[in-house]
C-alpha positions in Angstrom: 43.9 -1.0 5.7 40.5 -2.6 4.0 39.5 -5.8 4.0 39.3 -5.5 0.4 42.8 -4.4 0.2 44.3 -7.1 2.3 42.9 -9.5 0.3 44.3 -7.6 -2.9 47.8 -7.3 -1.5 48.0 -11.0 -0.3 46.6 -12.3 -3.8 49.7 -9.9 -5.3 52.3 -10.9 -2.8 51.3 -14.2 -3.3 51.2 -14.4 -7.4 54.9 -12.6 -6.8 56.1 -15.4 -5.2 55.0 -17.8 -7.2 55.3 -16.2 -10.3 52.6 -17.3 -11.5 48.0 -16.6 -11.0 46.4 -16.2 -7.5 47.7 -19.7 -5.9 47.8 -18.5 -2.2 49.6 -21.3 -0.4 53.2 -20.5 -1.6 53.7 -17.4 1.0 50.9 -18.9 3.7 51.5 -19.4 7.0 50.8 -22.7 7.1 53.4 -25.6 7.8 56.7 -26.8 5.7 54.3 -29.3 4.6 51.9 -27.3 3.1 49.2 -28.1 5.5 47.3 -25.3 7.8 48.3 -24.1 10.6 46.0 -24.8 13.7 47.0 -22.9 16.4 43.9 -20.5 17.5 43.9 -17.4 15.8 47.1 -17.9 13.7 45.5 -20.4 12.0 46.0 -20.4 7.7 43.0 -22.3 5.9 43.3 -22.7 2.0 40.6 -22.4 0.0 39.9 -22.9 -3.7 37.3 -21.0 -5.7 36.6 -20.9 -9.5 37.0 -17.1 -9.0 35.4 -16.8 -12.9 32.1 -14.5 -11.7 29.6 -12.9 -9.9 27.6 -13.0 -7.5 29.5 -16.5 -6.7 33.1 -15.4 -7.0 35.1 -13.2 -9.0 38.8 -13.0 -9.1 39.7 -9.7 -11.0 43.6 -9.6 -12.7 44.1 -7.2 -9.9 43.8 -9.7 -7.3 40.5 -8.1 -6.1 38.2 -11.4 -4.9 34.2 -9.9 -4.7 30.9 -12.2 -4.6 29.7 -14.0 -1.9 32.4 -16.6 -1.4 34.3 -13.3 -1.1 31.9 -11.8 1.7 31.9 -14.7 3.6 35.4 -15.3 4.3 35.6 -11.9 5.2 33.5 -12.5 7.9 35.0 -15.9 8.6 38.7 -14.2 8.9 37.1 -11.0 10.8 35.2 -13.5 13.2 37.9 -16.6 13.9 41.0 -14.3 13.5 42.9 -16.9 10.5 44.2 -16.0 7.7 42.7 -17.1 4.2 44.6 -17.9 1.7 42.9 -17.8 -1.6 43.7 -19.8 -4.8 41.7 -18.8 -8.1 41.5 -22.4 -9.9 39.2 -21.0 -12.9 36.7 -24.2 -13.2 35.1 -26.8 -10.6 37.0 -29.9 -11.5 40.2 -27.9 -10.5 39.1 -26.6 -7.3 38.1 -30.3 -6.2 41.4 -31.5 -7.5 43.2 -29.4 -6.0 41.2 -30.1 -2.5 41.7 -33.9 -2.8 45.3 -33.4 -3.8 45.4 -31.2 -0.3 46.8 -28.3 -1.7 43.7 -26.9 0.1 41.2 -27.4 3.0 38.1 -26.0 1.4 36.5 -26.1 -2.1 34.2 -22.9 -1.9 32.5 -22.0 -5.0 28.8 -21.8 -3.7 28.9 -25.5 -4.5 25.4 -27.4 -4.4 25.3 -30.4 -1.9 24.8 -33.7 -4.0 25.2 -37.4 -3.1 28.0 -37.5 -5.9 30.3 -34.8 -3.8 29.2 -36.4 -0.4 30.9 -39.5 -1.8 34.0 -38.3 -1.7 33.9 -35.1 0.4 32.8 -33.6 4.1 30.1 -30.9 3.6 29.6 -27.9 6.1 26.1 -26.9 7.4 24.0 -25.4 4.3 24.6 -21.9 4.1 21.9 -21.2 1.9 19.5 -22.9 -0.8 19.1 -22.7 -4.4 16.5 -24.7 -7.1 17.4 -25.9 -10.5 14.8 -25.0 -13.0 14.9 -25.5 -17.0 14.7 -22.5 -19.2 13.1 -21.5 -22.5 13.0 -18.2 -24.6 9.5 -16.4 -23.2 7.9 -16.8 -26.5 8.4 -20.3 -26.3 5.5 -23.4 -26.2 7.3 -25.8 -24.2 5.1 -25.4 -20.7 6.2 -28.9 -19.4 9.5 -31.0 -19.4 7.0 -33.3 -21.0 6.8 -30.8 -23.7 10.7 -31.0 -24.2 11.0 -34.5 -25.3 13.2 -34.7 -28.1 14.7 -31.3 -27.4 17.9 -30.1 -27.2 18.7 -29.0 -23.7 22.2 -27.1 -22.3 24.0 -27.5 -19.0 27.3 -26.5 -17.4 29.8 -28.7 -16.9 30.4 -29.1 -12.8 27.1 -27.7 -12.1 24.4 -29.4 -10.3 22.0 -29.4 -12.8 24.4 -31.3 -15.1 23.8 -34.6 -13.3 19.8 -33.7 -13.1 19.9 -33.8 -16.7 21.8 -36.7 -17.4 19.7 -39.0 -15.7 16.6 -37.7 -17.0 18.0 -37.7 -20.6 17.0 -41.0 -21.4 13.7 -40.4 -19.7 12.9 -37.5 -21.9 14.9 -38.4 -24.7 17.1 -35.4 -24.3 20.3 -34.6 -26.3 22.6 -32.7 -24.2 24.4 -29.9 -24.8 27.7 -29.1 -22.2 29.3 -25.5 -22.1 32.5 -25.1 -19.6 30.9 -21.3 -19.5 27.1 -20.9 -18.3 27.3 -17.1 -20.4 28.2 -19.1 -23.6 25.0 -21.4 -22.7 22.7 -19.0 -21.9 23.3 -16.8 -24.9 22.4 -20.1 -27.2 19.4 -20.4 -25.5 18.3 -16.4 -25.9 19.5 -17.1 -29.6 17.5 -20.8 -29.8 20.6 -22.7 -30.4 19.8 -25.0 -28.0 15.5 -25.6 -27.0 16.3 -24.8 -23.4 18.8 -24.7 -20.7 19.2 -26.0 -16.7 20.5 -24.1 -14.2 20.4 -22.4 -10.6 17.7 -19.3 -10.2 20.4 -17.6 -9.2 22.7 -17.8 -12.2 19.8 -17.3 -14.3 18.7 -14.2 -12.6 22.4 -13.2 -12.4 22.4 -13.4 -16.8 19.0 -11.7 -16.9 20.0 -8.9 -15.5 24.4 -8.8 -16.9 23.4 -10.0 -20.0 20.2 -8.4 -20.7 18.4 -11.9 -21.7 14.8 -12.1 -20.9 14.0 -16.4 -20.4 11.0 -17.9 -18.9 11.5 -20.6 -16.3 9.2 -24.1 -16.2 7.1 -24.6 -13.2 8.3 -27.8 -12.8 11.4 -27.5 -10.7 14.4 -30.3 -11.5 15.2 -30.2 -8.2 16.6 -28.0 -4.8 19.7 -28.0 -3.3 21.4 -26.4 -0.3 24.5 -25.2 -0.7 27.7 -25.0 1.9 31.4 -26.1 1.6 33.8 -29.2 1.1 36.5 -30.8 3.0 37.9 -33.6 3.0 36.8 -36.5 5.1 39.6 -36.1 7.2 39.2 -32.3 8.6 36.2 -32.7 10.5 38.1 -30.2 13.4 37.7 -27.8 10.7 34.4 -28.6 9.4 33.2 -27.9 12.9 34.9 -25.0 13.5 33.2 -23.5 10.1 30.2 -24.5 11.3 30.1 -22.6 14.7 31.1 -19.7 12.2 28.0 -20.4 9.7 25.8 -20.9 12.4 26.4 -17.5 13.8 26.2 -16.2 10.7 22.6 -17.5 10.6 21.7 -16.2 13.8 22.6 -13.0 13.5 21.4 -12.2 9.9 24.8 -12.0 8.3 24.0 -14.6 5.2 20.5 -13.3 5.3 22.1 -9.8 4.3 24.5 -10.9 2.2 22.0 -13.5 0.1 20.1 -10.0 -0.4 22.9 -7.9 -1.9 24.5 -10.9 -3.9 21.2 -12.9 -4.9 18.7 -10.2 -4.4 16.6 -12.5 -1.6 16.9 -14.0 0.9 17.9 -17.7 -0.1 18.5 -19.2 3.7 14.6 -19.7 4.2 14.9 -22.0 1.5 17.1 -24.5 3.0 15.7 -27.5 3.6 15.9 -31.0 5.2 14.0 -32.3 2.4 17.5 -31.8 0.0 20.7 -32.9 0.8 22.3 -31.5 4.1 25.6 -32.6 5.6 24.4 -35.5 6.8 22.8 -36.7 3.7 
């Protein structure tokens, strides 16, 4: 059987049980208590994902998990010899409730390191890096965030970018504009309901090309940020075994490759001690 398909089949079995979405923790082989199992290669670790799109994650109705959350734990499972059990939540503030509840051990989203999360949360070695730039329609005459005071400027809720903005709202005199859906956002900004829009270079690239938007980013760049997963405080074990895992991953070229197909470059050489690591 695929990889694919076992994930596919699990995500089913699981939903069956349940009765309800992809929460994969009812049929696990974890404990009575809910928690995973730690025994060497029967382990069972939980994770939560947003699940809502590519190239992060994507959760079909079929139970078919793709994007690079999706590629990774494949290697994770294929290298450590657990099982992962994967939960669907649909937005960010879910997946983090549902990791500090401890319905799961890992919040993995592609998630940006930032000194709110690491207030609450355990972050695993960056995996890769990603920059939050500010958006405009490519006929546009804004040049500088200078040139955006006053404006009108969209983010998405749970993003990184969303606390960038806030902060420098008052700064710039910026009203601010929230969508739960980045597509929703960036199809304002093609159509000039809002003056701009912050996000990741990723997610931006990512609409240019599935939406067919054209935009025009600022060379002033809000800000970088690496990128890894969240535990809580408490499952540093785990934290270290993941990051045996991601450093392999590294070595070898695995998240190299997989930034490539998924990002369309390679986004590890852009991590950085100069943004938030683990460590802070």
């Amino acid at each position: 059987m695929q990889r694919r398909d076992f994930l596919k089949l699990s995500a089913i079995a699981t939903a069956s049980c349940l009765g309800t979405g992809f929460i994969m923790t009812g049929c696990s082989n974890g404990s009575s208590d809910g928690s995973s199992s730690n025994d060497g290669s029967s382990r069972t670790v939980r994770i939560a994902t947003m699940g809502n799109g590519e190239p992060y994650s994507l959760v079909d109705d079929s139970g078919n998990w793709t994007g690079m959350e999706a590629d990774m734990w494949a290697e994770v499972e294929k290298r450590m010899g657990w099982t992962i059990d994967m939960e669907a939540a649909g937005d960010a503030s879910s997946v983090f409730g549902d990791l500090a509840s401890g319905r799961v051990d890992v919040a993995a989203n592609c998630y940006a390191i930032t000194e709110k999360r690491l207030e609450t949360y355990i972050a695993c070695d960056p995996i890769y890096a990603d920059a939050q730039v500010v958006i405009v329609q490519p006929d546009s005459p804004y040049q500088t965030l200078e040139d955006l005071r006053g404006a009108t400027i969209g983010v998405t809720s749970g993003q990184a970018a969303q606390s960038t903005i806030e902060s420098l709202a008052p700064q710039y005199d910026w009203e601010v504009v929230t969508y739960e859906d980045s597509t929703a956002g960036f199809q304002d900004c093609a159509l000039g309901r809002v003056d701009c829009y912050a996000n990741t270079v990723t997610n931006i690239e990512k609409a240019e090309r599935a939406q067919g938007l054209e935009f025009r980013m600022l060379d002033e760049k809000l800000f970088g940020n690496n990128v890894s997963w969240f535990l809580m405080p408490a499952e540093t074990e785990l934290r270290d075994e993941l990051n045996k895992v991601i450093a392999a991953m590294h070595e070898d070229g695995t998240l190299s490759s997989l930034c490539e197909k998924w990002f369309y470059e390679d986004l590890t050489k852009l991590i950085s001690t100069d943004w938030l690591t683990a460590d802070k």
